[in-house]
C-alpha positions as CSV (number, residue, x, y, z in Angstrom):
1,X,101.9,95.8,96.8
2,X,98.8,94.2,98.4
3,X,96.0,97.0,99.6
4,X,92.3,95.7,101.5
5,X,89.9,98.6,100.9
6,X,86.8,98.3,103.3
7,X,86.4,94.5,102.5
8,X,84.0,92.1,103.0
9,X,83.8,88.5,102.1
10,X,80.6,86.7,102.2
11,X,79.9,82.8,101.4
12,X,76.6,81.4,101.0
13,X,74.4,81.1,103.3
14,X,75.2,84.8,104.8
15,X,78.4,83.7,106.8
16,X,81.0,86.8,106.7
17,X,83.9,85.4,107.1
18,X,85.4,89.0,106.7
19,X,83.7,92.5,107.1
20,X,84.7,95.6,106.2
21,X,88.4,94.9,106.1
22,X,91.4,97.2,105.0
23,X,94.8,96.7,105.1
24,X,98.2,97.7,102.9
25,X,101.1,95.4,102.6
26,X,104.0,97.4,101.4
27,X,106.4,95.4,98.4
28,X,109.4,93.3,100.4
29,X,107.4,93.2,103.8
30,X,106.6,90.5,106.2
31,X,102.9,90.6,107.3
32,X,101.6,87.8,110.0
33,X,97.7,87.3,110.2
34,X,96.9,86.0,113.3
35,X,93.5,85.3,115.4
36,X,91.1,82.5,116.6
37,X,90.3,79.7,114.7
38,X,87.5,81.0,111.8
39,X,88.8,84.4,112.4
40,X,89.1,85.1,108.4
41,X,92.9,84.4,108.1
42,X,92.2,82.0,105.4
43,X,89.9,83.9,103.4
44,X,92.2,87.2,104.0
45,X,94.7,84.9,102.4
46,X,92.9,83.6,99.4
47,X,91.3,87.1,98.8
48,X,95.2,88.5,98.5
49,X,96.2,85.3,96.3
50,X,93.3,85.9,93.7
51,X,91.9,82.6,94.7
52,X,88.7,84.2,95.9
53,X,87.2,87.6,95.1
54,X,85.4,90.1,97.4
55,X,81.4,90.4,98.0
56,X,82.2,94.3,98.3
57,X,85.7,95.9,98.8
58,X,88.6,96.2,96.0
59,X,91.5,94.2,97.1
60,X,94.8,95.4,94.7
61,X,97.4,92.9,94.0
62,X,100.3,95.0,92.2
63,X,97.9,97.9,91.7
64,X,95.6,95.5,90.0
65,X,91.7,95.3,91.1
66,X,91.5,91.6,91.5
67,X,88.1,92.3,91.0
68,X,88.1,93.0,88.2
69,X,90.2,90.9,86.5
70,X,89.1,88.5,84.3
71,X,89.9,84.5,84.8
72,X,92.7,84.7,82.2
73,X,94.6,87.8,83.4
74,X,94.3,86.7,87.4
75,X,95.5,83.0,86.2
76,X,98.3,84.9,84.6
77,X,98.5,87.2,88.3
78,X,98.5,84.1,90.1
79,X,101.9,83.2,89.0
80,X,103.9,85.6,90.0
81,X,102.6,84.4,93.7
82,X,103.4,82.2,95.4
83,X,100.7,80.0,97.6
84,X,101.3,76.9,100.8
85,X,98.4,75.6,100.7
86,X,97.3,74.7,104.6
87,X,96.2,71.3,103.6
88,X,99.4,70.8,101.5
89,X,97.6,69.7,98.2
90,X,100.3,67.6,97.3
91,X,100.1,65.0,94.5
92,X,100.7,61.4,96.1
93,X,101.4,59.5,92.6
94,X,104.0,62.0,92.3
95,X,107.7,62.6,92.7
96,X,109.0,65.4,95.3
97,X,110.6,66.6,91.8
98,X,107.5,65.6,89.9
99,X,105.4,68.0,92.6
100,X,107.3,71.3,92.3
101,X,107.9,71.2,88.8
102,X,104.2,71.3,87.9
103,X,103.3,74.8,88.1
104,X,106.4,75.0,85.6
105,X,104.9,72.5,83.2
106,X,102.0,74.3,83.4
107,X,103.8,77.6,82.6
108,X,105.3,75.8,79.8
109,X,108.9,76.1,81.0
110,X,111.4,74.6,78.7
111,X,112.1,71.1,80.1
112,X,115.9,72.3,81.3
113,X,115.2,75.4,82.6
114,X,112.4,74.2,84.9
115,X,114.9,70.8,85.8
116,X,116.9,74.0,87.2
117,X,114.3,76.1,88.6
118,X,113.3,73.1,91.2
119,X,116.6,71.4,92.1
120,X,117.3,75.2,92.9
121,X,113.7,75.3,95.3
122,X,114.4,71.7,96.6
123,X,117.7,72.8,97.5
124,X,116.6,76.2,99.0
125,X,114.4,73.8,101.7
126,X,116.4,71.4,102.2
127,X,114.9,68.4,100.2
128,X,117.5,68.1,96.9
129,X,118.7,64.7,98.3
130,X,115.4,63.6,98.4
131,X,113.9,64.9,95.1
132,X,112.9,61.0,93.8
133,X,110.7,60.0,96.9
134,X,107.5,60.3,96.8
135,X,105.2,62.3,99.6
136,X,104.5,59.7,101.5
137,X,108.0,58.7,102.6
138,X,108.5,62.7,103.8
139,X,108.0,63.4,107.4
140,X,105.3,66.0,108.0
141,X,107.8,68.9,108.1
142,X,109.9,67.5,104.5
143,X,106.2,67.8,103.1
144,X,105.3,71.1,104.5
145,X,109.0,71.9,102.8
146,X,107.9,70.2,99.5
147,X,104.8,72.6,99.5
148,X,107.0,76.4,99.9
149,X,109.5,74.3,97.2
150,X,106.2,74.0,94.9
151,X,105.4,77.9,95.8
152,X,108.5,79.5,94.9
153,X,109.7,77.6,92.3
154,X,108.8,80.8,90.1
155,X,110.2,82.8,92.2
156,X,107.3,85.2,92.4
157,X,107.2,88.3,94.0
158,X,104.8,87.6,96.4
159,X,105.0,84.4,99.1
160,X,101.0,83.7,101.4
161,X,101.1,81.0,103.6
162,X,98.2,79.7,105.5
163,X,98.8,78.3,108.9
164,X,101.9,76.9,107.4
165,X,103.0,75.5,111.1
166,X,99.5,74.1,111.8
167,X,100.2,70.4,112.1
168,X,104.3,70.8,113.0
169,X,105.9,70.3,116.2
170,X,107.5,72.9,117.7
171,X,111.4,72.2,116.0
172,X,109.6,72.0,112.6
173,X,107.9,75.0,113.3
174,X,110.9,77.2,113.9
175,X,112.3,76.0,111.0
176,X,109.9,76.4,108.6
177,X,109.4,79.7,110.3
178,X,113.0,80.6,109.4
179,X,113.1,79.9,105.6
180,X,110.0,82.1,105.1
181,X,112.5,84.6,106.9
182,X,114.9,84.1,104.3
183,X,112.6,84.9,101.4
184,X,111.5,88.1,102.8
185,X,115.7,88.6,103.7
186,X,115.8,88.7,99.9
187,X,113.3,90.9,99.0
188,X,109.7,88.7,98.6
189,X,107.1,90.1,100.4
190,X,105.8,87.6,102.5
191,X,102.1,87.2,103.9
192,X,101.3,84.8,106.4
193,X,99.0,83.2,108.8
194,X,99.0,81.5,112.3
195,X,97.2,80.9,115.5
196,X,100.5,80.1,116.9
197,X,102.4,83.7,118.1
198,X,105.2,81.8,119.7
199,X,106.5,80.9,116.3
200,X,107.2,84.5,115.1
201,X,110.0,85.2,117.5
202,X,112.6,86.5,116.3
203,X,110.8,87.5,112.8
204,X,110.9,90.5,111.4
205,X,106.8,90.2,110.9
206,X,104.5,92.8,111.5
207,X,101.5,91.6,112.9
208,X,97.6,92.2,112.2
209,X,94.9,90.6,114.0
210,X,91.8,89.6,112.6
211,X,88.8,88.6,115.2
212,X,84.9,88.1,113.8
213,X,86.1,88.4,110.3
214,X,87.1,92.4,111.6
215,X,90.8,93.7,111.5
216,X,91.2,94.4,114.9
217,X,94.8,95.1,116.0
């Protein structure tokens, strides 16, 4: 499903922030990234989501060299995966409904089918009573919600989350732990990152460890 092959991502100025990584995620698994802050996790992430590319390395998405893909056929990759953004990315001047039915729109979903496709999502986290408010009147864990809503309302194949618990109490953070436990209970594979172990228990995650920008454990 996902395979790392000896890769290293470099950024400007000569930071790695990964070297010489490789890694296979097999289709319907649950994979946890975990290690210090500025480990890599996020760039592992964005390298697997097809929202960066490698310096060196082949990272294959669906047996797909992300490499070398061009912009048109990775934009067209990208939707059948599913990214929570750590930062949420959430559009303020918009509706909770407004929010997750905007990858549809872009998709060009007919306007029924997508009204179904997110009441479906919103429901799936929780939020369908609340599908009019805007962002701002969510709590911090009803946005975080909003956001994996957003992310699987085309039920891609593939679910990555970075740090998706970062700014959550601990109650949140079991429970947002939980529903990405339910998507890989149905068959998603699910990749995901956290400095926070504690919030694995109970999840049926394997777990890689990233230190230096180096897969270490």
């Amino acid at each position: 499903m996902i395979r790392f092959s000896a890769v290293t991502r470099r950024y400007p100025g000569g930071l790695e922030a990964l070297r010489g990584v490789s890694l296979e995620v097999a289709e319907g698994e649950m994979v946890a990234v975990t290690g210090h802050s500025g480990a890599g996790k996020s760039t592992l992430l964005k390298l697997a989501a097809g929202l960066e590319r490698a310096t060196s390395g082949t990272v294959l998405v669906q047996g797909q060299n992300l490499g070398s893909l061009r912009e048109s056929a990775l934009a067209v990759l990208r939707r059948r995966i599913g990214f929570v953004f750590q930062d949420h990315k959430l559009l303020y001047d918009r509706s909770a409904f407004d929010n997750v039915a905007l990858p549809l729109r872009i998709s060009g979903f007919p306007r029924e089918e997508a009204a179904r496709r997110v009441r479906a999502a919103l429901d799936k986290v929780g939020l369908l009573a609340r599908e009019k408010a805007m962002p701002v009147a969510l709590s911090g864990g009803e946005q975080q919600r909003l956001c994996i809503a957003r992310a699987i309302v085309n039920r891609p194949a593939v679910l990555i989350a970075d740090e998706p618990t970062g700014n959550l109490d601990a109650d949140y953070a079991r429970e947002i732990m939980a529903l990405f436990g339910s998507f890989h209970q149905v068959g998603t594979t699910v990749m995901l990152s956290t400095h926070d172990e504690a919030s694995l228990a109970g999840l049926p995650a394997r777990r890689v460890t990233l230190a230096e920008g180096r897969l270490v454990a």
